[in-house]
N, CA, C and O of each residue as an XYZ file, in Angstrom:
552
protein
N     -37.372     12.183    -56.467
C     -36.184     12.619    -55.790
C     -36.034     11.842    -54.497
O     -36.871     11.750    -53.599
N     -34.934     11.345    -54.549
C     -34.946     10.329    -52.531
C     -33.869     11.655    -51.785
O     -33.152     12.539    -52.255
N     -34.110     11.356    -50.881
C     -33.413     11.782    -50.200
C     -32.615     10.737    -48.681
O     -33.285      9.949    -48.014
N     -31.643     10.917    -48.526
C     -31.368     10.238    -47.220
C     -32.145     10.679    -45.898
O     -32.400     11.824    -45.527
N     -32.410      9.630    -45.369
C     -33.200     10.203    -43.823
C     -32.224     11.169    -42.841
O     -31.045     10.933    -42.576
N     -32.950     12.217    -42.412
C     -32.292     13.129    -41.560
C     -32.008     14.541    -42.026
O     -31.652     15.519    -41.368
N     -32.280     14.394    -43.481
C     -32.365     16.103    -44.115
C     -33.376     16.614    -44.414
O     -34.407     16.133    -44.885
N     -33.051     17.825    -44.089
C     -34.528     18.722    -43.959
C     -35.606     18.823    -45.256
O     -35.199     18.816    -46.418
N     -36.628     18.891    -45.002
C     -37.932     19.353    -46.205
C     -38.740     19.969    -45.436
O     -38.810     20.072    -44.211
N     -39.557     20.509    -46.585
C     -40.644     21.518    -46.223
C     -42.173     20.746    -46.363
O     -42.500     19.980    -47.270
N     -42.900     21.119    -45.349
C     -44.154     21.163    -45.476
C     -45.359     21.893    -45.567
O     -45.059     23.081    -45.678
N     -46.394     21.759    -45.572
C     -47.563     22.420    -45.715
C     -48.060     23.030    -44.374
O     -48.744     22.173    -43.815
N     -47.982     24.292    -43.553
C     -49.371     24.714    -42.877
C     -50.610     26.130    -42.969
O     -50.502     27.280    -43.395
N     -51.221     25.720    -42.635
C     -52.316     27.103    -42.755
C     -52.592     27.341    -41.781
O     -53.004     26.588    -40.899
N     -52.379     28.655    -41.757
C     -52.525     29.637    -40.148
C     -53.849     30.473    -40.155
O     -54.217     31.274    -41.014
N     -54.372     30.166    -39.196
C     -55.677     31.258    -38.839
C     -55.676     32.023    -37.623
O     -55.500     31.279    -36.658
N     -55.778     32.968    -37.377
C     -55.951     33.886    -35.797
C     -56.948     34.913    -36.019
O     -56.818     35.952    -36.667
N     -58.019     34.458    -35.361
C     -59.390     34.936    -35.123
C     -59.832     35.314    -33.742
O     -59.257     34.821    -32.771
N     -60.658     36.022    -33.624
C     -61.259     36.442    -32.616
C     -61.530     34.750    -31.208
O     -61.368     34.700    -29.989
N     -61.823     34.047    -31.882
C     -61.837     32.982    -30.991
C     -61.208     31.762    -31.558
O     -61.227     31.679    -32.786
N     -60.628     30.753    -30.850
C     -59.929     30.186    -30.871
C     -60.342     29.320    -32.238
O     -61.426     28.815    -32.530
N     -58.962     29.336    -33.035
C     -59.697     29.116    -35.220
C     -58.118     28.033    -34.984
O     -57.254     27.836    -34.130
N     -58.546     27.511    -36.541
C     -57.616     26.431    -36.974
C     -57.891     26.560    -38.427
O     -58.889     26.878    -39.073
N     -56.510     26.160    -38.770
C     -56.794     26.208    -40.252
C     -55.653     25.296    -41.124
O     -54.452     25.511    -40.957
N     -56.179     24.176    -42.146
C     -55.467     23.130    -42.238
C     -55.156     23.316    -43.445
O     -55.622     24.174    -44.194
N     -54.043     22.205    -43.775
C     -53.906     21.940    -45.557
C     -53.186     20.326    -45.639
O     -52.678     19.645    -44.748
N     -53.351     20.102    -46.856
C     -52.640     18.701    -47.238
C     -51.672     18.952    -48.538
O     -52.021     19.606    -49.521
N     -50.766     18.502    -48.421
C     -49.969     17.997    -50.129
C     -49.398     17.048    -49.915
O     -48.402     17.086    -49.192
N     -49.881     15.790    -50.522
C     -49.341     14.819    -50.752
C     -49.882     14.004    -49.686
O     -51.034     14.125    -49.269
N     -48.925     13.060    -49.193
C     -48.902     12.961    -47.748
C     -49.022     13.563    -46.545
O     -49.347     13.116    -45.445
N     -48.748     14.520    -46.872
C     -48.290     15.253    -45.659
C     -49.346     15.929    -45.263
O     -50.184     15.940    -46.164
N     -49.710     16.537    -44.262
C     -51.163     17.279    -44.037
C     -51.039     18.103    -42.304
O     -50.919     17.650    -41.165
N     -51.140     19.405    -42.849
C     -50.631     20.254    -41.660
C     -51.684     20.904    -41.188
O     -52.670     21.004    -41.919
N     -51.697     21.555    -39.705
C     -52.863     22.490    -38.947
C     -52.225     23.203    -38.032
O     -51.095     23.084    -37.557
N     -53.101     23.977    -37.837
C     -52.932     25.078    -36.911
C     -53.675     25.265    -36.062
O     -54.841     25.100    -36.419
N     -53.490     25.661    -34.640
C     -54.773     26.251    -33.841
C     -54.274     27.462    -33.247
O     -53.136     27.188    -32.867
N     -54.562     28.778    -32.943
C     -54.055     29.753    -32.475
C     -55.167     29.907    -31.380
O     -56.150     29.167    -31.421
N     -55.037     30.795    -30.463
C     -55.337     31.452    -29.622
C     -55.949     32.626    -30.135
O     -55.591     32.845    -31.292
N     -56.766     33.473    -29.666
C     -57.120     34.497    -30.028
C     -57.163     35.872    -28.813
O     -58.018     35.948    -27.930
N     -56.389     36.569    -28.959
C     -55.844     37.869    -28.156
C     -57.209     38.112    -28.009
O     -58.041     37.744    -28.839
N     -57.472     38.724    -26.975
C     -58.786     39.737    -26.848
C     -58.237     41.303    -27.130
O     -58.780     42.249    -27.700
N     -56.787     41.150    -26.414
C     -55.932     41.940    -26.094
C     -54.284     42.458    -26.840
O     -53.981     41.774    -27.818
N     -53.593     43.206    -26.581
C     -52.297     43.246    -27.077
C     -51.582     42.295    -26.278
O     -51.917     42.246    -25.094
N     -50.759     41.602    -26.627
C     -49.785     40.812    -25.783
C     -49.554     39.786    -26.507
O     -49.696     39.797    -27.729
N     -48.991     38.309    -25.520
C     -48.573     37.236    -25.706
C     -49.838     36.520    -26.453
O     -51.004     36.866    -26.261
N     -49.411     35.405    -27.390
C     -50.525     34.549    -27.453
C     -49.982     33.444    -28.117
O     -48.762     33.511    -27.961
N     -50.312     32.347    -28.855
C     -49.955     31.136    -28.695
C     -50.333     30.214    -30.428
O     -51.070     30.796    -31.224
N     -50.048     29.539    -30.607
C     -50.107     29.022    -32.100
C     -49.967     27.415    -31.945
O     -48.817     27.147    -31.595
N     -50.765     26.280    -32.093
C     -50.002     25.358    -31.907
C     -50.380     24.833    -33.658
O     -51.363     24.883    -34.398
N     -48.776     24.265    -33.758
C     -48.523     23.665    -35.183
C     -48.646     22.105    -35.234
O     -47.790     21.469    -34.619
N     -49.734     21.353    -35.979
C     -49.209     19.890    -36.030
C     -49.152     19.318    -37.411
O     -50.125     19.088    -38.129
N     -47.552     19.065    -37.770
C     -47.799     17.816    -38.892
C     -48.070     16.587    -38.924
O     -47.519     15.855    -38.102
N     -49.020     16.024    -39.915
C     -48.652     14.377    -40.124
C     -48.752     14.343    -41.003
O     -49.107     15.226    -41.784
N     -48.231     12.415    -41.322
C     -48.595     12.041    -42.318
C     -49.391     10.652    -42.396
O     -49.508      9.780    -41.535
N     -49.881     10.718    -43.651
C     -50.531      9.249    -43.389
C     -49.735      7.699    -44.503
O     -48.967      7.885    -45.448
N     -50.003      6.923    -44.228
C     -49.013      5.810    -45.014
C     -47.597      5.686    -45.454
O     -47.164      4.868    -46.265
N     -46.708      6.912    -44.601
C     -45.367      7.187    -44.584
C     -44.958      7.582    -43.304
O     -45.690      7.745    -42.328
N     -43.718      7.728    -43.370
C     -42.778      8.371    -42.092
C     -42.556      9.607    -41.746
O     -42.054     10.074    -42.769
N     -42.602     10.487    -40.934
C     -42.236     12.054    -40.847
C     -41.067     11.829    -40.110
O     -40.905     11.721    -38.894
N     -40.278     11.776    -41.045
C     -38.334     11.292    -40.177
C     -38.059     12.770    -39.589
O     -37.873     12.665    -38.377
N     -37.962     14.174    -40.040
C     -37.569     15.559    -39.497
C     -39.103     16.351    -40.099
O     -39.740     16.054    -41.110
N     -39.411     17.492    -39.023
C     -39.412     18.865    -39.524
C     -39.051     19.666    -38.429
O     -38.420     19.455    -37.394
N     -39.725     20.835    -39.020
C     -39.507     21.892    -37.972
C     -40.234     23.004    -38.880
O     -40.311     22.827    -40.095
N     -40.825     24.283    -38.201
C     -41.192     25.206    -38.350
C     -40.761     26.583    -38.285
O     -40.198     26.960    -37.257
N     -40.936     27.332    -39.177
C     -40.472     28.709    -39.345
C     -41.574     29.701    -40.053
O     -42.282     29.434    -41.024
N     -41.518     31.002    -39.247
C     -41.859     32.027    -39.273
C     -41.123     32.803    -40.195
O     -40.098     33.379    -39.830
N     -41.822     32.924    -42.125
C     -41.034     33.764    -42.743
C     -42.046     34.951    -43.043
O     -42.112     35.451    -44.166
N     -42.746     35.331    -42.096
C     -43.508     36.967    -42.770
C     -44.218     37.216    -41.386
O     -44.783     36.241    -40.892
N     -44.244     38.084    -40.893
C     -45.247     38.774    -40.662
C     -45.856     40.272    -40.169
O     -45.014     41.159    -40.024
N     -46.981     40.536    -39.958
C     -47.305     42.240    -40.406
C     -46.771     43.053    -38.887
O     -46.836     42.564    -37.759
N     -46.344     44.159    -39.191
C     -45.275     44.992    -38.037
C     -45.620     44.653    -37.146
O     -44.746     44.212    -36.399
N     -47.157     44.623    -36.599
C     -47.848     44.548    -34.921
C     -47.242     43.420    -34.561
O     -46.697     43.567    -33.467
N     -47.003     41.604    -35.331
C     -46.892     40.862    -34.798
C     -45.494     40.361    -34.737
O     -45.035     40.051    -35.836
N     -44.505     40.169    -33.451
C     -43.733     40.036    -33.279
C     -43.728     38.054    -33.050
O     -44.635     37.495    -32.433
N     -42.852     37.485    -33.515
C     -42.794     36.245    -33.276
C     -41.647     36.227    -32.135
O     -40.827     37.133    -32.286
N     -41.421     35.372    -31.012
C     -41.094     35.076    -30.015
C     -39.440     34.257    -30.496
O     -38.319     34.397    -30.006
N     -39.903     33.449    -31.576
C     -38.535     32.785    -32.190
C     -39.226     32.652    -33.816
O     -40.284     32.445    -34.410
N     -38.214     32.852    -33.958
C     -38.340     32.580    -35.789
C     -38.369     31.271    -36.344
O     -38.864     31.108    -37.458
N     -37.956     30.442    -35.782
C     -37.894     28.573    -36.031
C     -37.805     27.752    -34.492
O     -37.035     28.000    -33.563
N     -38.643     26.920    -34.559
C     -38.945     25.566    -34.159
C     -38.615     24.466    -34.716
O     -39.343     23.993    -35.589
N     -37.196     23.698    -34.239
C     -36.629     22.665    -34.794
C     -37.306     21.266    -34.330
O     -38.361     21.315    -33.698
N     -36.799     20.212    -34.591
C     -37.595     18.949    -34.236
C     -37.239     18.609    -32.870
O     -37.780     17.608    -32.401
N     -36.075     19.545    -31.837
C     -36.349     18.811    -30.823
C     -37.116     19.623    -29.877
O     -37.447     19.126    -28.800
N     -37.525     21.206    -30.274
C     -38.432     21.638    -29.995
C     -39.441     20.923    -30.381
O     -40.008     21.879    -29.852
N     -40.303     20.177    -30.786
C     -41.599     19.549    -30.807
C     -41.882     18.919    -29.966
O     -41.209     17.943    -29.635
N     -43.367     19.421    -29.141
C     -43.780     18.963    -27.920
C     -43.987     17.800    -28.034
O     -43.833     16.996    -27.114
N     -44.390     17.497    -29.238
C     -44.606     15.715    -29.312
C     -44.238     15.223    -30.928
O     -44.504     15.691    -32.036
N     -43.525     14.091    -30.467
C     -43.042     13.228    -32.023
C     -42.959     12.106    -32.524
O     -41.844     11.609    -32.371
N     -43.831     11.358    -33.181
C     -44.025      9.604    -33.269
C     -43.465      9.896    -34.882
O     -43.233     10.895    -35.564
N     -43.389      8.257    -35.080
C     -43.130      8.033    -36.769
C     -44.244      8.861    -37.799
O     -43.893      9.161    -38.940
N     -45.138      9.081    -37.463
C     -46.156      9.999    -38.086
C     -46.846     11.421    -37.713
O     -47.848     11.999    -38.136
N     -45.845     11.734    -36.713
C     -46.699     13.493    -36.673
C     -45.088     14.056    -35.572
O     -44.190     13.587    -34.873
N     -45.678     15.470    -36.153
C     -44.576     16.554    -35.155
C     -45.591     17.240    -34.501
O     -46.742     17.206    -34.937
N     -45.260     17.921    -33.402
C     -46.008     18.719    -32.924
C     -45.071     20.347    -32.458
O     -43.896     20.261    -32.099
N     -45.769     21.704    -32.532
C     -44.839     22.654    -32.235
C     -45.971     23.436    -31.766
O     -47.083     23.622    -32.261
N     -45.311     23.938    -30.469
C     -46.098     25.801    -30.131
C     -45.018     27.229    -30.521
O     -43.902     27.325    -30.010
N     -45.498     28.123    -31.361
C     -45.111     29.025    -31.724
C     -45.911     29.886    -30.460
O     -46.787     29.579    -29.651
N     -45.296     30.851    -30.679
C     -44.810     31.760    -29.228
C     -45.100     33.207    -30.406
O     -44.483     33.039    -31.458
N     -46.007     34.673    -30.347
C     -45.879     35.501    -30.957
C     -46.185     36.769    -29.664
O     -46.470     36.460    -28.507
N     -46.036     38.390    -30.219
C     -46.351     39.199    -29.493
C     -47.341     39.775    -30.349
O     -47.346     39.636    -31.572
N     -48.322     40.535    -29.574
C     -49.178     41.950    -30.970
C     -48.778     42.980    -30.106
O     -49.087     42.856    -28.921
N     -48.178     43.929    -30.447
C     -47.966     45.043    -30.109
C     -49.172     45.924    -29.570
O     -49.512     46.597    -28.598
N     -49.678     45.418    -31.035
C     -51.263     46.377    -30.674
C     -52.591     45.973    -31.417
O     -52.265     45.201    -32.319
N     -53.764     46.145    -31.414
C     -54.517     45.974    -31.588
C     -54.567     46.181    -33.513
O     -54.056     47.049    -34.221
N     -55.454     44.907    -33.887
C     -54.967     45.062    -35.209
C     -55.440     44.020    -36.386
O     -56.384     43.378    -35.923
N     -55.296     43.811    -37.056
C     -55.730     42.553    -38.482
C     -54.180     42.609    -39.464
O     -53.727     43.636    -39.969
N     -53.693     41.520    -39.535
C     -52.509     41.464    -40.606
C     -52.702     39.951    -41.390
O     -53.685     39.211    -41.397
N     -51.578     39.818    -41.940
C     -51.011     38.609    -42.321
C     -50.184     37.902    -41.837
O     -49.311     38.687    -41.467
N     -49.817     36.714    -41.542
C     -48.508     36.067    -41.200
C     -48.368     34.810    -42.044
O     -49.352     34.121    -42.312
N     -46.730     34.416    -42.600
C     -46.861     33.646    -43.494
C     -45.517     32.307    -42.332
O     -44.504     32.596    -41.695
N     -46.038     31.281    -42.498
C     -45.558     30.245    -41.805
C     -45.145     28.946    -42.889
O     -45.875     28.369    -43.695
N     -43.981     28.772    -42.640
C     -43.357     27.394    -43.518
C     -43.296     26.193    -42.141
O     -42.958     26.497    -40.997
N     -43.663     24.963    -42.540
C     -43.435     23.756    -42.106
C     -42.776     23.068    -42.980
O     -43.103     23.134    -44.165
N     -41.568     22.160    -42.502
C     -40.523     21.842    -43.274
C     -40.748     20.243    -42.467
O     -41.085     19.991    -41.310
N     -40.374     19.258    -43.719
C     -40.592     17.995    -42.665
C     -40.114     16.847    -44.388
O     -40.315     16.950    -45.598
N     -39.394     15.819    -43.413
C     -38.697     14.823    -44.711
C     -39.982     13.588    -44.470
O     -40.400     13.323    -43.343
N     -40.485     12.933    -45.690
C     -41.485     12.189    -45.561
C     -40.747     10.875    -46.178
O     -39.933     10.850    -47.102
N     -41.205      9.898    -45.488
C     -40.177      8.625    -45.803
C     -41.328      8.358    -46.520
O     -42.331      9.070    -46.470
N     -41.143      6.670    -47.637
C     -42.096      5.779    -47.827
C     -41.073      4.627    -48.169
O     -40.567      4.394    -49.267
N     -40.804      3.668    -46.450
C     -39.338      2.714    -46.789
C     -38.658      3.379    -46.521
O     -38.799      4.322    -45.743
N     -37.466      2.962    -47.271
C     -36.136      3.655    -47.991
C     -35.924      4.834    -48.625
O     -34.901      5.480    -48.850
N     -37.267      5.032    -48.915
C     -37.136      6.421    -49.872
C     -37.696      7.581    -49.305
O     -38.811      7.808    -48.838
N     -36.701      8.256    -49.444
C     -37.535      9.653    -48.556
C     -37.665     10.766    -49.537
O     -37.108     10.572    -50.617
N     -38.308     11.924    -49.367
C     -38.828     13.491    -49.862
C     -38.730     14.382    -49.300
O     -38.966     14.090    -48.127
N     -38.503     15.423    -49.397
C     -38.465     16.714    -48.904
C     -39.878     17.421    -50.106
O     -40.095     17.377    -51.317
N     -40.805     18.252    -48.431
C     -41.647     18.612    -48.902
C     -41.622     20.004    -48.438
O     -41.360     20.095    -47.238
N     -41.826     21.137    -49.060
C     -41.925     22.530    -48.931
C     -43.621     22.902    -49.278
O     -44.377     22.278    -50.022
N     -43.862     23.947    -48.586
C     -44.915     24.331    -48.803
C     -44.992     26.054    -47.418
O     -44.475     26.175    -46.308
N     -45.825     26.990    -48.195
C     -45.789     28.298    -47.455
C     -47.341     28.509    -47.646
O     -47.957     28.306    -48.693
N     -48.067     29.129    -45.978
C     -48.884     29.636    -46.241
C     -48.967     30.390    -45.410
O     -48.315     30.442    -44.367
N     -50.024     31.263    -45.885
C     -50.332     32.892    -45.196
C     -51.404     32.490    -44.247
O     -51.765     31.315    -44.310
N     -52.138     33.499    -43.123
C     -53.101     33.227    -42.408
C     -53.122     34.657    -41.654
O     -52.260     35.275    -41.029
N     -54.641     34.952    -42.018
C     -54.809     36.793    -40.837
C     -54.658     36.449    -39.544
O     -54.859     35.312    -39.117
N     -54.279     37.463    -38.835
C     -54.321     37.228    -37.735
C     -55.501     38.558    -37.147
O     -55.093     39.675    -37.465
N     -56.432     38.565    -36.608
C     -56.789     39.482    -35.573
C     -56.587     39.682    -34.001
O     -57.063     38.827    -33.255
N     -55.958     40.683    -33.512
C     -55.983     40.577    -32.323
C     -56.781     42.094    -31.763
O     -56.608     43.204    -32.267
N     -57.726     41.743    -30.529
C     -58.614     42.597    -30.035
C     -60.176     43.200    -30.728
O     -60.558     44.361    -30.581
N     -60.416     42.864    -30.969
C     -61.539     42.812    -31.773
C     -62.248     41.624    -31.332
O     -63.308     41.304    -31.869
């Protein structure tokens, strides 16, 4: 499938939130995503940073979105577009997700990275969803 440069695809990340500061990665294809979260001691604010790359191609767009997660955890924004990304070369995006915990707790949260992968002329749209617990306070 090509796609023209500048339309959206999905990518791969894996989310971890642990008691101390966790990461948790994945690959498909080219493309190869991570996570590092913060770990609450406490209820409150805390922090997620998202990075895609790729290797032997282009990451022309992504952006990130928040499609799940368990009641305690409130996300701050639901999507991170590409000019939200703290940092962006021909091969990687970078994003901080922003969440709340209400309260003390263990859930799930499920996170999509969306990102168009060139090789040349020819581009892809890559999708991919993954889940990741979160603990906070404990």
């Amino acid at each position: 499938m090509r796609v023209r440069r500048g339309r959206p695809a999905l990518a791969l990340v894996a989310i971890l939130l642990v008691p101390a500061p966790a990461w948790g990665e994945a690959a498909t294809g080219p493309l190869h995503a991570s996570i590092i979260c913060e770990a609450p001691a406490a209820p409150g604010r805390f922090r997620c940073d998202v990075e895609a790359r790729v290797s032997g191609a282009t990451l022309s767009w992504g952006d990130v979105v928040v499609v799940k997660a368990d009641d305690f955890i409130l996300p701050l924004r639901g999507r991170l577009g590409p000019r939200d990304a703290s940092a962006h070369d021909a091969d990687i995006y970078r994003w901080s997700l922003g969440f709340v915990a209400k309260g003390a707790g263990s859930g799930d949260v499920t996170v999509r990275v969306r990102g168009v992968v060139c090789h040349g002329a020819a581009c892809e749209p890559v999708t991919v969803d993954v889940s990741g617990h979160v603990v906070v306070g404990r």
